[in-house]
Structures are given as C-alpha cells and as structure tokens.
VOGU-3710 file (C-alpha; in Angstrom, 3 decimals, decimal comma):
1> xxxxxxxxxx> -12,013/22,812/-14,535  -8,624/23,418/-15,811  -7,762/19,763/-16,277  -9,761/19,446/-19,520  -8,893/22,554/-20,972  -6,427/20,479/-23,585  -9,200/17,586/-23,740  -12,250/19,694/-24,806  -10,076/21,564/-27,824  -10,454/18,372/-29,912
11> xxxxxxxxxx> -13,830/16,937/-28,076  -16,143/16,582/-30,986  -13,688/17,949/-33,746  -12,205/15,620/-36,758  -9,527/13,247/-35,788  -7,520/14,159/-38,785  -6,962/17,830/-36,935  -5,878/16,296/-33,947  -2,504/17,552/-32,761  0,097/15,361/-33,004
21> xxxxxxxxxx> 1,252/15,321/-30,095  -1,584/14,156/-28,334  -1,712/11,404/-30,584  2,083/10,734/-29,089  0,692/10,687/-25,487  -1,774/8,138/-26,383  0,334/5,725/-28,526  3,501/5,562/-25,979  0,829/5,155/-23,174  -0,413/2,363/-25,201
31> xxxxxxxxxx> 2,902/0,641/-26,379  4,146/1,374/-22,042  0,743/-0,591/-20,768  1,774/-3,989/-23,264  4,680/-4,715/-20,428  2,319/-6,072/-17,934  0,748/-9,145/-18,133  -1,038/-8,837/-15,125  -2,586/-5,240/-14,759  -4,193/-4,999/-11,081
41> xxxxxxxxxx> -7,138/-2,611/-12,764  -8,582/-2,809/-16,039  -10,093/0,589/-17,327  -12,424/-0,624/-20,729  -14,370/1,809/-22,545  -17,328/1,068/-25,023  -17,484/3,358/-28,201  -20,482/3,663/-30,951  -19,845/6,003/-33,079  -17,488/7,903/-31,495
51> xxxxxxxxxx> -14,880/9,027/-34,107  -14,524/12,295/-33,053  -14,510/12,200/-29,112  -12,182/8,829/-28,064  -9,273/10,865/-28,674  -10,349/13,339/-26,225  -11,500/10,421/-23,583  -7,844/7,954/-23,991  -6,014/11,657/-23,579  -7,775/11,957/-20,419
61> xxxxxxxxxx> -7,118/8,216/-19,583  -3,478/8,163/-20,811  -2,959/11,136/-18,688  -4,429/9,601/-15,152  -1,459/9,831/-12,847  -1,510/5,921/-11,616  1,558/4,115/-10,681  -0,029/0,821/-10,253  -0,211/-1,907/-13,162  -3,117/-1,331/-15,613
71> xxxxxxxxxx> -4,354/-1,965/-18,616  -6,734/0,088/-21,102  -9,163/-1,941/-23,267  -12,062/-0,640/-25,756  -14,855/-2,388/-27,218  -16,131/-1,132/-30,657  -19,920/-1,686/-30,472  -21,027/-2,286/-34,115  -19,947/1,654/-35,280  -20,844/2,532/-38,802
81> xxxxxxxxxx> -18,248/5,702/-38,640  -13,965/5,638/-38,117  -14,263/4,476/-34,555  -12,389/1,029/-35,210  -9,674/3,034/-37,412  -9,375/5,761/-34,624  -8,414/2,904/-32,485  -5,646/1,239/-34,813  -4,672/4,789/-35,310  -4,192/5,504/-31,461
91> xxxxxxxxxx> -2,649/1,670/-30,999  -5,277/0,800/-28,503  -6,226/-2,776/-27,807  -9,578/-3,341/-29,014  -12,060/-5,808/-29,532  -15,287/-5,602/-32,126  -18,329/-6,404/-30,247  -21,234/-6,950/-33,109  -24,311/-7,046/-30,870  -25,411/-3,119/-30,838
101> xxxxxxxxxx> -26,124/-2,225/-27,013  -24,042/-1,317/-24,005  -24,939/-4,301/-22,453  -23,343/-6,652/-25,325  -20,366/-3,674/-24,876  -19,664/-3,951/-21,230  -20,141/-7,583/-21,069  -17,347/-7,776/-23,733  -15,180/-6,084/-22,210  -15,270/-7,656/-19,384
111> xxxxxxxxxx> -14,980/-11,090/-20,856  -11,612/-9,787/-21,875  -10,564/-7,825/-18,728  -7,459/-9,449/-17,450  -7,271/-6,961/-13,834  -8,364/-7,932/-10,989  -10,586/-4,750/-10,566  -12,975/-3,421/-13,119  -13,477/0,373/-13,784  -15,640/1,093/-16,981
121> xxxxxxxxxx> -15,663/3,789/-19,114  -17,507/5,922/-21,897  -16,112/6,682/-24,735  -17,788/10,071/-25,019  -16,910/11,476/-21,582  -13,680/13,048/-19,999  -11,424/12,069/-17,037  -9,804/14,078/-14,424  -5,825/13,178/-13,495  -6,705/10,696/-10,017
131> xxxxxxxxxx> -9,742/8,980/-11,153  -8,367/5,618/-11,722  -6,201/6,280/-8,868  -8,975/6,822/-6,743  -11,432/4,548/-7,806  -8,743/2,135/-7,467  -7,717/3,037/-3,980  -11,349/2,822/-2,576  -11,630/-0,752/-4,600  -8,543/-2,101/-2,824
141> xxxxxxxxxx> -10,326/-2,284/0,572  -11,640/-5,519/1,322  -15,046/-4,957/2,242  -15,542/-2,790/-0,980  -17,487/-4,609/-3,824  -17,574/-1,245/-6,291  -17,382/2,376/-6,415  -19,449/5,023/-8,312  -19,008/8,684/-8,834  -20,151/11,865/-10,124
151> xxxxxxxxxx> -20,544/13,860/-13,306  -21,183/16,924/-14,982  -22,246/18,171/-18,447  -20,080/19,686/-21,079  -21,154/23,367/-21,150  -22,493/24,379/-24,951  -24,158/27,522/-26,179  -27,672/28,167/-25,846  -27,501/26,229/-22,081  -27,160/29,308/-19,855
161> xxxxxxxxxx> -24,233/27,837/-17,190  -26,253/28,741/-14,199  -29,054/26,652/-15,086  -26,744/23,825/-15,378  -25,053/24,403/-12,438  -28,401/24,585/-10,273  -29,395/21,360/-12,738  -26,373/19,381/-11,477  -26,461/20,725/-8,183  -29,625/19,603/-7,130
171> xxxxxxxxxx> -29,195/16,186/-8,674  -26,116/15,467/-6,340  -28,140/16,332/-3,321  -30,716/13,909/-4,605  -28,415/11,276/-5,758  -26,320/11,959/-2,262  -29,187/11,182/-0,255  -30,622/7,646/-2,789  -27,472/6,281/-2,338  -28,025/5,769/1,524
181> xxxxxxxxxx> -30,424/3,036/0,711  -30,538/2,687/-3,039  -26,788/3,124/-4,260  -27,527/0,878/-7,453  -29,856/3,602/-8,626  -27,200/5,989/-8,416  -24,378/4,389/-10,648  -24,053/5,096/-13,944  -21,292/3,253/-16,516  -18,865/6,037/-17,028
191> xxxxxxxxxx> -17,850/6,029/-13,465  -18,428/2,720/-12,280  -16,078/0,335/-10,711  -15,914/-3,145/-9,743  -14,137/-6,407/-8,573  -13,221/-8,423/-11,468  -14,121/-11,765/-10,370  -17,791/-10,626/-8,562  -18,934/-9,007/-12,248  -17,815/-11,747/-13,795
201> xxxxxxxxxx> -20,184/-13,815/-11,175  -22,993/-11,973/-12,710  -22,176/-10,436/-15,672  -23,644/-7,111/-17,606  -27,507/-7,718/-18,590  -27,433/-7,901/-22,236  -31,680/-7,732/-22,299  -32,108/-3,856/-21,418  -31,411/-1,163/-23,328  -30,250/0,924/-20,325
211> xxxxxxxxxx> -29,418/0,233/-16,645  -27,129/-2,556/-17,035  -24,620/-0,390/-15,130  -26,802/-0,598/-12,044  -28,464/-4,176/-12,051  -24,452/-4,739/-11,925  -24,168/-2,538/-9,034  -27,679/-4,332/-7,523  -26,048/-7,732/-8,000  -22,876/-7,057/-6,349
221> xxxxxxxxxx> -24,802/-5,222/-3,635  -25,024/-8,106/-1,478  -21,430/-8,748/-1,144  -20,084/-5,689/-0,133  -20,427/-1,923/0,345  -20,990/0,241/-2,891  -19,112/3,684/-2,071  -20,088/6,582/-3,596  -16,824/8,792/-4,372  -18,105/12,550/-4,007
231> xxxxxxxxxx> -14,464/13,818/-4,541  -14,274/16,976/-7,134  -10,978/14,853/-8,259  -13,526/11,685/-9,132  -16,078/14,397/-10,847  -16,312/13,344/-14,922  -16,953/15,431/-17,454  -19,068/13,539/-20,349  -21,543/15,209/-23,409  -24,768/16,077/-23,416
241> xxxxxxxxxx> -26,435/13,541/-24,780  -28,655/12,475/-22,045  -29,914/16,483/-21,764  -30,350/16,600/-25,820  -32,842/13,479/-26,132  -34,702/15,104/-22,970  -35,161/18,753/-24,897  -34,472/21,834/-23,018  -32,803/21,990/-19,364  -35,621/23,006/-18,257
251> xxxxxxxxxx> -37,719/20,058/-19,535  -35,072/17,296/-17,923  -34,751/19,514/-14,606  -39,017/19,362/-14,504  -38,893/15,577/-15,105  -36,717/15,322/-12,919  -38,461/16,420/-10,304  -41,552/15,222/-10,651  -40,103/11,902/-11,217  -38,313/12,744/-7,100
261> xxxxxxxxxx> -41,468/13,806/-6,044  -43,269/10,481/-7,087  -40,987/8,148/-6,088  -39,784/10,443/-2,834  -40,575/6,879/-0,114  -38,247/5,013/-2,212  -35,476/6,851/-0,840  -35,751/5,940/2,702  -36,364/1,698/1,974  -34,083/-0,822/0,442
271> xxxxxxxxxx> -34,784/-3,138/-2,495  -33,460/-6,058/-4,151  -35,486/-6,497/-7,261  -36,809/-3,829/-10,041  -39,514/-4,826/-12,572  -38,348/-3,831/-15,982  -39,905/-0,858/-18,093  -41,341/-2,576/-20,897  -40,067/-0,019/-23,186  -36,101/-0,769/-21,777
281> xx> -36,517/-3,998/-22,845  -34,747/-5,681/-25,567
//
C-alpha cells in the first residue's frame, strides 16, 4: 500500500523527529478547515496516549482528497503522555474529555460535532486518500443511516506477512457474510460513519468498555440501511493492538474461529438486543 509509505516513517516514532514539513501539511489543513462554519461531515478522532502516532493519523486525514466542507475534531481522553501538546502543536481543535473510555470519547465528540454526517476516527490508525470521500458519498444517500469498512494490521517483525494476510483474509469473508444479517457486529470505530442528528438520537454508550461503536450501529439500524464499504480505497490501516493483547497470530486466528464455529446460526438470523458480557461492563 503505497499511500502510507510517508505515514508509517513517523508511526510510533517521537514527535520531536517529525519532519517539518508534515507538520506544515497538518497546520495549513487545520488553519484552511476554520473557514467553514458549517462543515457537511465531521471526521473526530479519540486519542489516549497517543503521542507518537496522531501525527501519522491527521497526515493521513489532512491528506484525504475531499472537496466538500469538513471539519476535523479530536477528543483527548484523559492521556497521561504529550497527546494534548501534540495537538496545540499540530493546531488541531480539540476538546479534553476526563472520563477514561471510548465511550465518554466518542460521545464527546459528538456533542461537539457541528456536520451533518458523522465519521469517527482512531487516533492510532491510518487513512487512505478517498476515505472521507467515500464514506461521505455512500452517507449522502437518503436511505443510508451509516457506513462501515474494513481494516488491516500494520505489518511488524516477528508476524510472518502471510499469516496475516490469511488472518485478515478469512476475517473479511466472515465479516462479509455477518453483515447480511448482523451488520452492527461488524462495525468497528475507526471506520464508522453516521448521520449526525440519528447518533445524536441515541448517543455512544458510555457503560461498556468496548462495543459502543456497534450498539451505535444497532441503534441506528432501524432507520436505515448500514452499508458495508468493501472498497480497497475505504481499507484502513491501524496498529496492532488488538493482535498484541490476544498473544500470537496464531492464538487470535484460533479464537477466532472457534468463537465462528460457536456462534455459526447467528449469522443467518437478525437481532435487536445483546446481553452485555459482564466483564465489558463499566
């Protein structure tokens, strides 16, 4: 993916190393959005602790080619690192949300969001050049209530790139095929999109400690069609955080499965309600 080739030389590397002329891109990006009151989209990212990867995500964002009216918004979750001065640094409109959780994060945001669509965003993860354009275009239709797309892993050593590839590759098919009947349990925060007004109808649960992404998505459900965006051009590139609490690639791909295996009827029947995990909640 040649698109991130400039993003991933500063992913995870000290902001004080940073080029300066990415720096530029960001801050003229920034002081360019200011002239419109009323963005159409509002793209709002959450950080924790993530000093030394926002750069690489508001590069990626700063560089989306979208002619339409938008505005780009973070929300500094309680971080105990540089985040917040990374963010006066980069002159990007902020707002401190004290309440740790992405929940608290999200809802923030979008208590903030002046657009009248929503597209949210994770501070740790990378954007190709039409994703907002995209997500944007698909959100425009009038039966459309959100949109959701895909992602891959940053590569690292000591994760052979086969095994991720047949890792990812199998997930799509298995997401592909949920999302028929189940799109909710399919969406996940850095590539999630939604009508302003309907989120704000039900706002981000602030109760879970994960998932709040797609009890959105199941809230909003009922209102329209959720549209799954399997375009390479939609395809995110985020870290490997997920794969690192999970231990090897092998572990997660095993879980994984077993977890399709078990719950294999659930793809073929709708639902409405979920019972919590008792260990998700808050």
């Amino acid at each position: 993916m040649k698109w991130c080739e400039n993003y991933l030389k500063v992913y995870e590397k000290p902001f004080e190393t940073a080029p300066q002329y990415a720096l530029e891109v960001v801050r003229n990006k920034m002081r360019n959005l200011e002239k419109y009151e009323k963005p159409l989209v509002s793209v709002v990212l959450i950080c924790f602790n993530e000093e030394n990867r926002l750069l690489s995500c508001l590069w990626s964002l700063c560089e989306n080619k979208c002619d339409l009216p938008m505005e780009i918004l973070a929300v500094n979750n309680n971080s105990s690192d540089n985040t917040e001065n990374v963010l006066q640094q980069l002159g990007v409109t902020y707002y401190n949300e004290f309440k740790k959780g992405p929940g608290f994060a999200r809802q923030c945001g979008l208590n903030h969001a002046k657009g009248k669509y929503h597209i949210c965003i994770d501070a740790d993860t990378m954007y190709p050049p039409y994703f907002i354009s995209i997500h944007l275009n698909k959100l425009m239709k009038p039966d459309v209530v959100g949109t959701f797309s895909l992602w891959s892993f940053i590569p690292e050593k000591g994760r052979p790139k086969l095994g991720l590839w047949f890792y990812e590759t199998l997930r799509d098919i298995h997401l592909s095929i949920q999302a028929i009947k189940r799109p909710e349990l399919c969406v996940r925060g850095m590539a999630f999109g939604f009508n302003t007004e309907l989120g704000r109808k039900f706002g981000f649960r602030t109760d879970i400690r994960r998932g709040e992404d797609g009890s959105l998505a199941l809230a909003i459900k009922p209102y329209g069609k959720l549209i799954f965006i399997h375009s390479k051009k939609t395809r995110v590139l985020t870290g490997n955080a997920t794969l690192k609490v999970e231990g090897s690639l092998l572990h997660s791909f095993t879980k994984r499965l077993m977890e399709a295996f078990v719950n294999a009827s659930m793809l073929f029947t709708k639902r409405n309600k979920y019972n919590d995990d008792k260990d998700n909640l808050i």
